[in-house]
C-alpha positions as a printed NumPy array, in Angstrom:
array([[-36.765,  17.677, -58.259],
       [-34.145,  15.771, -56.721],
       [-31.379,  18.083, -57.802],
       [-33.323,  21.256, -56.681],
       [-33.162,  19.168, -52.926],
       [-29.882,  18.943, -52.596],
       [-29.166,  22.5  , -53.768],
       [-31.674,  23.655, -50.675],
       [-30.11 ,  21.763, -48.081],
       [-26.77 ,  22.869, -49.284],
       [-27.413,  26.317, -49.442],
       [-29.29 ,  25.595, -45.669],
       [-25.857,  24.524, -44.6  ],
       [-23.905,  27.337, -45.638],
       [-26.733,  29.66 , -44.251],
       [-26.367,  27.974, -40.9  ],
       [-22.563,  27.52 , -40.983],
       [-22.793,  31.681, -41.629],
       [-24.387,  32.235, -38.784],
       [-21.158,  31.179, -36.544],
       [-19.579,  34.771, -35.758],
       [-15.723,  34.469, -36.789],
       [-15.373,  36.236, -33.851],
       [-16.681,  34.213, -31.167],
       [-14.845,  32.945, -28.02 ],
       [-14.804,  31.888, -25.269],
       [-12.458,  32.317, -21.938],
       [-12.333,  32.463, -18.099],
       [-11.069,  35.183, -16.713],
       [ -8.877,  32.735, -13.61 ],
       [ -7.181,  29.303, -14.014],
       [ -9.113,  27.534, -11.205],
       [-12.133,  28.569,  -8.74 ],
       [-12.112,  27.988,  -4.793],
       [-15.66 ,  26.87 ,  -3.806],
       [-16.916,  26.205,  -0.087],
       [-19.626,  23.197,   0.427],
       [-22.515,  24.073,  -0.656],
       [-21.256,  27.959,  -1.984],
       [-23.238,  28.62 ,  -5.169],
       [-20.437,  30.829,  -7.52 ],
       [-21.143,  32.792, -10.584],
       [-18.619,  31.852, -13.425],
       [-15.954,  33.96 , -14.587],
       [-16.606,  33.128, -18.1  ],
       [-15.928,  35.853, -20.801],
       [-17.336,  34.909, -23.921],
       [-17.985,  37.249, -27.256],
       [-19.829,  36.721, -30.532],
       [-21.694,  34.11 , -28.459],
       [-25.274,  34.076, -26.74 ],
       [-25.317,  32.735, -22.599],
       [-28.016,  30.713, -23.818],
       [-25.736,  28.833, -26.357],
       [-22.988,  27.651, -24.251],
       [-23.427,  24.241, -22.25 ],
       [-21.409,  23.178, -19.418],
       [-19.884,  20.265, -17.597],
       [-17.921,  18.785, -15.07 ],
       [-15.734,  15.666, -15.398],
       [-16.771,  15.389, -11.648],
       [-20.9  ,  16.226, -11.259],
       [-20.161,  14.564,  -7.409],
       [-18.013,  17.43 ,  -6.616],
       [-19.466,  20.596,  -8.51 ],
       [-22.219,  21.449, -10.967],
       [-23.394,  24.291, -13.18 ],
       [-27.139,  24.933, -12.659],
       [-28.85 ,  27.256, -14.422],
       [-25.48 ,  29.098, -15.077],
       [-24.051,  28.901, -11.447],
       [-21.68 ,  27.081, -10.066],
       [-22.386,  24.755,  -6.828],
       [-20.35 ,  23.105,  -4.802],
       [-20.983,  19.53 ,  -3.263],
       [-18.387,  18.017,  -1.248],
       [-13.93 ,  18.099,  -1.084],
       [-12.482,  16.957,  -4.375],
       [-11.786,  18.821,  -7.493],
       [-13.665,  19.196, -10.91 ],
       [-13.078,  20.46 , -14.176],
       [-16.132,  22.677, -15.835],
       [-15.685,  23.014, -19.462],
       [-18.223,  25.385, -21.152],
       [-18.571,  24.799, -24.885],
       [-20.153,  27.064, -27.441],
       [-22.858,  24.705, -28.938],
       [-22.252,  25.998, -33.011],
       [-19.043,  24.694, -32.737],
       [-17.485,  22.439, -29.827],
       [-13.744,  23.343, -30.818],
       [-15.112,  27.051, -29.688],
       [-14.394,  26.084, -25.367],
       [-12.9  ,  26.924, -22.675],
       [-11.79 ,  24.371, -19.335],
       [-11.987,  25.422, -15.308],
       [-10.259,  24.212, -12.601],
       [-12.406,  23.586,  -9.677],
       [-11.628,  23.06 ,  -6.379],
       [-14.195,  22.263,  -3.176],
       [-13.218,  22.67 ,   0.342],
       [-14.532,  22.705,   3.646],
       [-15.57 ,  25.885,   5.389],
       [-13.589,  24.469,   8.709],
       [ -9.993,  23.585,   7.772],
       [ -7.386,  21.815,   9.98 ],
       [ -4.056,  21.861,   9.626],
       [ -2.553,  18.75 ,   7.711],
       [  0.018,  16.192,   8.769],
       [  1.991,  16.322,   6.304],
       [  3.609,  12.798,   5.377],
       [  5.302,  10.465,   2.865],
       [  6.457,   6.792,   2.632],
       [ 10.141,   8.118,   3.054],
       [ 11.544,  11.189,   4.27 ],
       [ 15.224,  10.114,   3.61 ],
       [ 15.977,   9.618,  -0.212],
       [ 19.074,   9.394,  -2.401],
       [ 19.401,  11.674,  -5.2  ],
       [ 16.948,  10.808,  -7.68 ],
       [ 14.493,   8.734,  -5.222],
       [ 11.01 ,   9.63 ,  -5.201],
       [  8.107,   9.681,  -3.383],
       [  4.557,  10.997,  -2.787],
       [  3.525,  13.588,  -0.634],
       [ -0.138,  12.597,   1.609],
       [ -2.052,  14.233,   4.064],
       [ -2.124,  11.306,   7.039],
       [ -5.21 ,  13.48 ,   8.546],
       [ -7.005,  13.379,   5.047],
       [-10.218,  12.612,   6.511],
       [-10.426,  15.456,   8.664],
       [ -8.717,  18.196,   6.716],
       [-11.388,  19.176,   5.019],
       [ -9.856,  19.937,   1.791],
       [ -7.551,  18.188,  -0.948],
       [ -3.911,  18.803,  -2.05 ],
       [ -4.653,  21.557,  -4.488],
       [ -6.382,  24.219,  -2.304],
       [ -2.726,  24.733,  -0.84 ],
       [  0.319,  26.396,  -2.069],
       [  3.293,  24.828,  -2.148],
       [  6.942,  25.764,  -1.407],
       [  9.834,  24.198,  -1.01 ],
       [ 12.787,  26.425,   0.462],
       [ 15.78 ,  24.412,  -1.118],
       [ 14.711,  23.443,  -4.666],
       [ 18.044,  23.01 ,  -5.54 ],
       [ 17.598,  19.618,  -2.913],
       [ 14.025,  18.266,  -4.035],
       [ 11.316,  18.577,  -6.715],
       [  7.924,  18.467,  -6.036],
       [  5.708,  17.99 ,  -9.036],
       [  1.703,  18.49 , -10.234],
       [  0.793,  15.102,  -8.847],
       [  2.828,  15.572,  -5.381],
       [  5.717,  13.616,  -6.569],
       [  8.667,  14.872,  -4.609],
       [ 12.204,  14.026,  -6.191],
       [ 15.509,  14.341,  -4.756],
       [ 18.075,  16.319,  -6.35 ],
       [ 21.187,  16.513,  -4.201],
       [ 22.111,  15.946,  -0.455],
       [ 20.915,  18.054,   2.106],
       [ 17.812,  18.677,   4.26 ],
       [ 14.726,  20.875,   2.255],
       [ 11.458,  22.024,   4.039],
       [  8.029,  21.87 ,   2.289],
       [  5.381,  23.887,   3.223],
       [  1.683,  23.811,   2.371],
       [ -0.33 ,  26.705,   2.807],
       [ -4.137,  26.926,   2.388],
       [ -5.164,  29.353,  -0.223],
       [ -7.855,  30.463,   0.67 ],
       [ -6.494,  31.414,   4.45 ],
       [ -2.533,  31.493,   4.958],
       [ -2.752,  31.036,   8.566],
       [ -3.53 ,  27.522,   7.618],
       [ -0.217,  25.869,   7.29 ],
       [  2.01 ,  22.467,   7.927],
       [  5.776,  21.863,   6.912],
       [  7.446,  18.715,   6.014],
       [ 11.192,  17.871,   5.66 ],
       [ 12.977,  15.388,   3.474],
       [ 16.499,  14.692,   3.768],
       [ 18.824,  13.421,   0.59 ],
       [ 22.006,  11.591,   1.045],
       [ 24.164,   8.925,  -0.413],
       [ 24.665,   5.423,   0.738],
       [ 27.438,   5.165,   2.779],
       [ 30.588,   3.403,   0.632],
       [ 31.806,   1.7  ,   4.142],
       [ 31.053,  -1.598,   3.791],
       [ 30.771,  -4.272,   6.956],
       [ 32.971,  -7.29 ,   7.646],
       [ 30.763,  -9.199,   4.871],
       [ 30.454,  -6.734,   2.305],
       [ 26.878,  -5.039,   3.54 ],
       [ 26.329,  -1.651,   4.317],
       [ 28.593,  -0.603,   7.356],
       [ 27.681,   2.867,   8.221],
       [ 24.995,   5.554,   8.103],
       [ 21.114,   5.399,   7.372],
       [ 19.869,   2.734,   5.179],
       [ 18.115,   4.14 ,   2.453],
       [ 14.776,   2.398,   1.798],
       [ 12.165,   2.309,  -1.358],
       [  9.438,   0.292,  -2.554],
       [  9.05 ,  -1.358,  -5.772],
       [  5.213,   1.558,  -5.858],
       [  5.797,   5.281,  -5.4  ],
       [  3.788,   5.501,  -2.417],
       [  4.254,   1.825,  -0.844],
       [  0.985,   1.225,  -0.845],
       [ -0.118,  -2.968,  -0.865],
       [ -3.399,  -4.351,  -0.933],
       [ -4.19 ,  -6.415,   1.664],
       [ -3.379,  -9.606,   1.521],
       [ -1.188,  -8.807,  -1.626],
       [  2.929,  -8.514,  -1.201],
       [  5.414,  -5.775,  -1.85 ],
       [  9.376,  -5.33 ,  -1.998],
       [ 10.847,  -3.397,  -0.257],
       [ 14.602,  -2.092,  -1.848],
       [ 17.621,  -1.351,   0.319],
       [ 19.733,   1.015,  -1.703],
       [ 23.423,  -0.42 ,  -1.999],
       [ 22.576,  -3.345,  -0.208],
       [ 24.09 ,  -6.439,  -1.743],
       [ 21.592,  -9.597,  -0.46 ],
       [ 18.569,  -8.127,   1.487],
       [ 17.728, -11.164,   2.987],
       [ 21.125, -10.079,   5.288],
       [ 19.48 ,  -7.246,   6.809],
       [ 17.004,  -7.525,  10.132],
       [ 13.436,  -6.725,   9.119],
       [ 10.918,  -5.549,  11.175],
       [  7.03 ,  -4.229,  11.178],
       [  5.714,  -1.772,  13.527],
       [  2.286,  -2.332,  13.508],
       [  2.019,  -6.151,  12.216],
       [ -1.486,  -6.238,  12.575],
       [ -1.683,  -4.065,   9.753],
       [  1.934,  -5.622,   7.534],
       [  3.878,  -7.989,   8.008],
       [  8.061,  -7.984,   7.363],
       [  8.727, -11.285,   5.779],
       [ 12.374, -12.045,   4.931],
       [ 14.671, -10.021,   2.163],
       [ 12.296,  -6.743,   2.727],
       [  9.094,  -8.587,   1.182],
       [  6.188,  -7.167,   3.096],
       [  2.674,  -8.553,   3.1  ],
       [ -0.819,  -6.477,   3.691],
       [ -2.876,  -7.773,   6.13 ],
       [ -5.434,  -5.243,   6.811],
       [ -6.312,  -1.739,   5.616],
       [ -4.336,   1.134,   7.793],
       [ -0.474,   2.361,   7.938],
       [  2.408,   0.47 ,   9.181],
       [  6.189,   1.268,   9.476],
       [  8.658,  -1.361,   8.305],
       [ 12.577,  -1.149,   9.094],
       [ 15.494,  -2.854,   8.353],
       [ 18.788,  -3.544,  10.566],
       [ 22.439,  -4.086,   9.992],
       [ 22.943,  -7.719,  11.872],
       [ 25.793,  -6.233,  13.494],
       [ 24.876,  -2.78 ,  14.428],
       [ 21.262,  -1.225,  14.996],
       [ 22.419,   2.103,  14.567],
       [ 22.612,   0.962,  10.796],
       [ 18.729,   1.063,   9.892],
       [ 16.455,   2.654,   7.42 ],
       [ 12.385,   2.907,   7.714],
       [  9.763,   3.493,   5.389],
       [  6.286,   3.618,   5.797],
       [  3.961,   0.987,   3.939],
       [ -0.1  ,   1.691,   3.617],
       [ -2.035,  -1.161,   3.045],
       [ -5.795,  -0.702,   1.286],
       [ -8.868,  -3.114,   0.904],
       [ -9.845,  -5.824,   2.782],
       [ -7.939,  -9.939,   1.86 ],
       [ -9.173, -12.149,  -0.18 ],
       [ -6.686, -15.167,   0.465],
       [ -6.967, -18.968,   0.749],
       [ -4.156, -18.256,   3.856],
       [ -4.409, -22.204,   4.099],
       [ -2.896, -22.92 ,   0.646],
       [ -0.379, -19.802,   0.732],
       [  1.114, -21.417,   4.239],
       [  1.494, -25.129,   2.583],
       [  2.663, -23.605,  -0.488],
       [  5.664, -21.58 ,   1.659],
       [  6.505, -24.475,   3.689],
       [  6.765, -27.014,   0.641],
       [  8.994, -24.585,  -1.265],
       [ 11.483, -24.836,   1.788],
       [ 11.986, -28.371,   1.36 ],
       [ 14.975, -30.107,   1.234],
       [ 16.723, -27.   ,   3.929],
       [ 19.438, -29.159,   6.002],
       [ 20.119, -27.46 ,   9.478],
       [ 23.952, -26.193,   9.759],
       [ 25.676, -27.569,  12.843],
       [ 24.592, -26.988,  16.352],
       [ 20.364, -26.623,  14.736],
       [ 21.726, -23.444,  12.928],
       [ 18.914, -22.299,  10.886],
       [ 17.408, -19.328,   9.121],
       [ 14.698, -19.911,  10.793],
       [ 16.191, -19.406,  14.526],
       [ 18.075, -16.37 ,  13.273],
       [ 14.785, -15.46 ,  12.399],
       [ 12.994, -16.144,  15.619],
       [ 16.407, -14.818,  17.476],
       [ 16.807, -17.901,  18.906],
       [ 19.68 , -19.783,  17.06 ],
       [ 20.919, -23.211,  17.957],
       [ 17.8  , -24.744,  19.502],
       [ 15.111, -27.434,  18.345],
       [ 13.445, -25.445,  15.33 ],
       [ 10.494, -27.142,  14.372],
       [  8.031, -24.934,  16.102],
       [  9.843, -22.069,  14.455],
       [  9.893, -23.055,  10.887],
       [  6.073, -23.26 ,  11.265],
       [  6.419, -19.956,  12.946],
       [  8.316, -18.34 ,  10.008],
       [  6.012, -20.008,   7.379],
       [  2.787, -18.44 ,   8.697],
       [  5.061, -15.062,   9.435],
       [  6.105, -15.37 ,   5.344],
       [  2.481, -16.491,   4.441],
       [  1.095, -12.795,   6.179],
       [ -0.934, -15.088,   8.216],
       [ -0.957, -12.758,  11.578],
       [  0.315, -14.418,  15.292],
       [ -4.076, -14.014,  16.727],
       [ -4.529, -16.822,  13.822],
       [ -0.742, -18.976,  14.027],
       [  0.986, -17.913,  17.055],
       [  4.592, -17.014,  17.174],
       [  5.879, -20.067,  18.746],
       [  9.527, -22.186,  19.507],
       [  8.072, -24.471,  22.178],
       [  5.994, -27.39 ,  21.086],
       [  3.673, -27.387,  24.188],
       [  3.276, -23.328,  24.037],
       [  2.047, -23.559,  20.824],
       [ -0.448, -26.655,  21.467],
       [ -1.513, -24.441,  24.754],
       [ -2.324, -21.485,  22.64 ],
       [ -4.673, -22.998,  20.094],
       [ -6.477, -24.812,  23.018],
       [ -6.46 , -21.258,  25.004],
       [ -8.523, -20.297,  22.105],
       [-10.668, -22.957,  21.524],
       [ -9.177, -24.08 ,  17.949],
       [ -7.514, -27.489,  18.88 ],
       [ -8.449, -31.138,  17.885],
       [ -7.777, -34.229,  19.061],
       [ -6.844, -36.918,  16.648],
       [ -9.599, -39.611,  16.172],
       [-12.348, -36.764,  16.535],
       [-11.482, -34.986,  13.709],
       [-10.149, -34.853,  10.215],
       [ -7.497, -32.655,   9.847],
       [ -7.392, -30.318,   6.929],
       [ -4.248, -28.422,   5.001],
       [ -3.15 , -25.635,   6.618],
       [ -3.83 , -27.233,   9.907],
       [ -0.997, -27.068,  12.715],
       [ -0.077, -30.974,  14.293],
       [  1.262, -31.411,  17.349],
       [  2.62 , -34.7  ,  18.268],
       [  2.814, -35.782,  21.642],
       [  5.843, -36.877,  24.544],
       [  4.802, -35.405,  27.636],
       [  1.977, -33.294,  25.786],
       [  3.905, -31.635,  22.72 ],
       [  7.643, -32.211,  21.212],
       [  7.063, -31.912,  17.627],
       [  4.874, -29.99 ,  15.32 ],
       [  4.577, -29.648,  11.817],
       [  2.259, -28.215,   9.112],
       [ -0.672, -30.544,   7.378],
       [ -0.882, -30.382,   4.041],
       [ -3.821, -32.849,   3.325],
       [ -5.548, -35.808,   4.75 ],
       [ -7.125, -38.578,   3.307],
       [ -9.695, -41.876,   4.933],
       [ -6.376, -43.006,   6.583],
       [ -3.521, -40.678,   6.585],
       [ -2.279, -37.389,   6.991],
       [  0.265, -35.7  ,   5.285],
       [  2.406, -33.023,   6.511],
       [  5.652, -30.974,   5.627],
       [  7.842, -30.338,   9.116],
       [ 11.167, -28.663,   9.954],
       [ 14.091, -30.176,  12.187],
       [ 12.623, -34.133,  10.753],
       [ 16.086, -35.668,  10.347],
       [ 17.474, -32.582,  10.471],
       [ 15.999, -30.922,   7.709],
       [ 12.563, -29.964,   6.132],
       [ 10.57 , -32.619,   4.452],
       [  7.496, -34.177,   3.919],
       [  6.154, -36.627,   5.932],
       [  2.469, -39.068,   5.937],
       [  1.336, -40.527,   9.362],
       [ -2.066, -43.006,   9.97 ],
       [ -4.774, -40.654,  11.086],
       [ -4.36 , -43.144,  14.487],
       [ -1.022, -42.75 ,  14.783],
       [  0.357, -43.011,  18.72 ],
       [  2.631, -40.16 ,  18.871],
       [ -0.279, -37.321,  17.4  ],
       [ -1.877, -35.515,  19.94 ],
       [ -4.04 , -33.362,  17.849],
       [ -4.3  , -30.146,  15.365],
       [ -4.44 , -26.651,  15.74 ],
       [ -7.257, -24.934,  13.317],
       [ -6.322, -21.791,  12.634],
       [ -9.153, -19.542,  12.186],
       [ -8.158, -18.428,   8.538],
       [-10.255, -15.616,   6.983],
       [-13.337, -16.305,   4.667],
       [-12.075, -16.026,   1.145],
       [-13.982, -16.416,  -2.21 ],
       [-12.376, -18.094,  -5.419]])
């Protein structure tokens, strides 16, 4: 009986396995589908040896398009691929690209995080309007009139070839009057080099260590100088520090989401510069606090040069003065900590009048100061200030610039005569 079983179901299987026409297939007739919002589409999905009732669909992307009851429907901008499958036999299939766009389309600004490469360099092309183009990369065509000068790839990676200036141009598919142009330029770094061995001529050619220089806020990034021999050399600058911060040697620092461009200068001549363009996503989640101690302590042991030369007055462009004010300064400029939460300060009694401007100072003996707080210590109001970096029942402890000349860490009695108070900086809520 058992035998007679297994004969039946395998004589069942090849029955069934017969019924799968050699010749059936499946195709679309087009590569990928334009779809408005909300446009219902029929498929155009050529199939033989097959029944419409035994193919099933679907989309990697259900939030963008769907098949319904064998029709196509569009839901919002993106792009989807429908694959139908013929049910007998899944290797039996055939994909669709599809793309959903707006029935109002602007025309895109057209964008990058560079438009001046070297040979080789990359980066990505972006629509800066995104929002409000109302479609997505792929329902344009793209051209590029010198390809022998850049490369522009299936995932909008743009790569430069050899010097000279090349236009790209995006027109929409599904209406050619609906068009933007971009231009890149290639070049070398220049070989003339400056009295101390930096680049002496020409645009600086800028890259980040991410394709598209894109930081999380709160997070850092490095910015590369092509050629250049010790970035830390260079002037760096942000334009638009609410949104990054230029720290020194081209490390830039998210501090909230949005677009900001970041340069770099030749000391010696500001012709000599190079930009790139940094976007910063999400929202911080730093202990600001801890990162400013943490910068401050690893700068101890600096010794001023003569005459209060420091880094941190060429920094603040104000070299050969008192710099204790500006060491804290640069430490909450290196931390990303932004100049509404530590001002930008090189005068003791400034910087005490700003945090009581703002309602965030304390008077010793009324409060227990906490690390990452700002002390001020007092001869007619303010002369010195430093950074706390912990308190205890008695003392406070605290690493300061321009103490004996250099940068060290120093402990105090929480009565001490010459503290006036602390500045609290109001650091952002972070979670652990």
């Amino acid at each position: 009986m058992k035998k007679i079983s297994i004969t039946f179901c395998a004589v069942l299987l090849l029955l069934l396995v017969g019924c799968v026409s050699e010749d059936a297939a499946l195709a679309f007739s087009a590569e990928e589908l334009i779809l408005k919002t909300n446009e219902n589409s029929s498929l155009p999905l050529l199939f033989e040896g097959i029944k419409e009732n035994q193919i099933l669909y679907e989309s990697s992307d259900p939030e963008i398009a769907i098949i319904e009851d064998g029709v196509l429907k569009g839901l919002k901008i993106g792009k989807t691929v429908i694959t139908a499958t013929y049910e007998r036999n899944n290797e039996i299939s055939a994909e669709l690209l599809v793309i959903v766009e707006n029935v109002e389309i602007v025309h895109p600004i057209i964008s990058s995080s560079s438009d001046y490469l070297k040979p080789s360099g990359m980066t990505e092309i972006v629509f800066l309007n995104q929002e409000s183009v109302g479609a997505i990369r792929d329902s344009f065509h793209w051209e590029i009139d010198h390809p022998e000068i850049l490369s522009l790839d299936s995932e909008w990676v743009v790569t430069g070839l050899t010097t000279g200036l090349a236009t790209i141009t995006a027109t929409l598919k599904t209406d050619p009057s609906v068009r933007s142009s971009y231009q890149i330029t290639v070049a070398e770094t220049s070989l003339i080099k400056d009295e101390n061995g930096e680049i002496g001529a020409g645009r600086l050619i800028l890259s980040a260590t991410n394709l598209n220089a894109t930081i999380q806020a709160g997070e850092f990034l490095e910015i590369e100088i092509d050629g250049a021999l010790d970035k830390d050399y260079y002037v760096w600058k942000s334009y638009g520090n609410q949104v990054a911060m230029a720290t020194s040697a081209g490390r830039v620092v998210g501090v909230k989401a949005g677009t900001a461009v970041i340069a770099a200068f030749s000391p010696l001549d500001d012709a000599i510069y190079g930009v790139i363009t940094v976007t910063v996503v999400g929202v911080p989640n730093v202990d600001y606090a801890s990162r400013l101690v943490e910068t401050a302590l690893s700068q101890e042991g600096y010794v001023e040069g003569p005459n209060n030369d420091t880094k941190y007055g060429d920094w603040y462009g104000l070299s050969n003065a008192e710099w204790c004010a500006m060491f804290v300064s640069w430490c909450a400029n290196q931390s990303g900590i932004t100049t509404t939460i530590i001002p930008k300060y090189a005068s003791c009694s400034l910087g005490r009048e700003w945090f009581e401007q703002v309602g965030r100072f304390e008077y010793k003996g009324q409060y227990q100061p906490k690390k990452g707080d700002v002390i001020f210590f007092l001869s007619n109001g303010a002369s010195h200030t430093g950074i706390v970096t912990g308190s205890d029942a008695s003392t406070v402890y605290t690493i300061e610039g321009n103490t004996a000349n250099c940068v060290a860490q120093r402990r105090y009695p929480l009565n001490y005569a010459s503290i006036t108070g602390y500045g609290t900086p109001n650091y952002p809520s972070f979670t652990k």
